[in-house]
N, C-alpha and C positions, 0 to 999 in steps of 0.2 A: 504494500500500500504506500503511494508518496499522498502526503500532507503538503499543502502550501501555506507558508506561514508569511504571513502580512507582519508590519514592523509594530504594529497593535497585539499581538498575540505576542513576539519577545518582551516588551514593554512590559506586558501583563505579565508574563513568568519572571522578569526580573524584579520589577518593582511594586507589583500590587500585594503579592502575599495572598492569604487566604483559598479558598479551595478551589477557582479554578486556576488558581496558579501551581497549586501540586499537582493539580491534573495536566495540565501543561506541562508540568518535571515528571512526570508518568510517563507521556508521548515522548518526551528528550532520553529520558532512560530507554527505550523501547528503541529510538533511534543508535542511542550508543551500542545496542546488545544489536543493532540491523535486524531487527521484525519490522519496523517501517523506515521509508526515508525521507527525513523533512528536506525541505526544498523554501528556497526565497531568492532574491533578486539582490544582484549586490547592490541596487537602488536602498536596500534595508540598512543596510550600514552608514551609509551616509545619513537616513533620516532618525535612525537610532543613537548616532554621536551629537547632534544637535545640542541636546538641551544639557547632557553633561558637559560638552566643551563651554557651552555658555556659563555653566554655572563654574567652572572650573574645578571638575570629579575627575579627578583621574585613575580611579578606581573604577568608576562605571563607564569610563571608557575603556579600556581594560577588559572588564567584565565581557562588554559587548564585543570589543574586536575577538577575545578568546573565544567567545561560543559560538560566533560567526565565521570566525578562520579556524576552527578545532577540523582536522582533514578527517576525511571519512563519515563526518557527523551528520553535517548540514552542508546541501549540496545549494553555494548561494550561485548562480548563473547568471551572464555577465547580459548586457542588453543588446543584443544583436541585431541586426538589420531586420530579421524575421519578426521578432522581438516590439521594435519601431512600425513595423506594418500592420500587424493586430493588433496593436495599440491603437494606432489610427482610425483602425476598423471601429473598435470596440467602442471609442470617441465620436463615431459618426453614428452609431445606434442607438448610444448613450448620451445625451447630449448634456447632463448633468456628470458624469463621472471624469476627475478630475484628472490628470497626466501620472500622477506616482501610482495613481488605485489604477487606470488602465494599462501602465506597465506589468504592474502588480497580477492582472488578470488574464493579463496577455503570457504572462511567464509560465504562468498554472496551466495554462492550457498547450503549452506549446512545451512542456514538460510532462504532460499528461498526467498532473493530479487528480487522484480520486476526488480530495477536500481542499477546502480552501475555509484557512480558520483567519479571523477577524474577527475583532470589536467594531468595526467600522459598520452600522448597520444601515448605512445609504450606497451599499457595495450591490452594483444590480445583481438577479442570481444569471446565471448562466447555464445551459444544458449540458457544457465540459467536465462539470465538477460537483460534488456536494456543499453547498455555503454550511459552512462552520460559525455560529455566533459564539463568543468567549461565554458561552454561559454554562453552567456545573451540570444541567441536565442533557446538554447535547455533546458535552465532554465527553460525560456518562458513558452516555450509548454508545461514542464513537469507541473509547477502550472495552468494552464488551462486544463492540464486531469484531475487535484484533484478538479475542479470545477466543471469538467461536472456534 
């Protein structure tokens, strides 16, 4: 199973704490053991160091570039010309979904994600993939299909 992970679902397993953040360090462990593979867009990393270089954390940047550059883990793909062109697409059907969410959507799909987890809930659904909201009952479910 690959996951696609929006820079709102690391954010929440770094920073929010509480349950669906261990569920999200569920899916990470399940990744490092490879029963699934998460997947993001090296566009995550740049929106992920944002507000710690602003704030000057250098431990949550740190934090982030390790769990986003740990080899084998997280497979983050770079933005290709294929990449740019179902963005495009995605932007012309959607005329509300902003340039990072349709790279972001464009990547899942052209990586062939099952899921696509986000907090962002103005993310259109799409036929490519399953929408993942950050919520503790559709976590749920998702770790009990990896068990069936």
């Amino acid at each position: 199973m690959r996951l696609y992970w929006d820079a709102n679902a690391f954010i929440t397993l770094v920073e929010n704490g509480g349950p669906v953040s261990e569920r999200l360090g569920e899916l990470l462990e399940r990744a490092f053991d490879e029963e699934i593979t998460i997947v993001t867009s090296e566009l995550t990393l740049a929106e992920l160091l944002v507000r710690p270089l602003r704030e000057d954390n250098a431990d949550r940047v740190y934090v982030y570039r390790d769990l986003l550059e740990a080899v084998g883990t997280i497979e983050a793909l770079s933005i290709s010309r294929d990449v740019l062109l179902a963005t495009a697409q995605i932007r012309a059907d959607h005329r509300s979904v902003r340039l990072p969410d349709a790279i972001h959507i464009a990547t899942a799909e052209i990586a062939r994600c099952s899921h696509f987890l986000s907090g962002d809930l103005r993310l259109p659904v799409r036929p490519a993939f399953n929408k993942v909201d950050l919520d503790i009952a559709l976590l749920d479910q998702l770790l009990a299909q990896l068990d069936d």
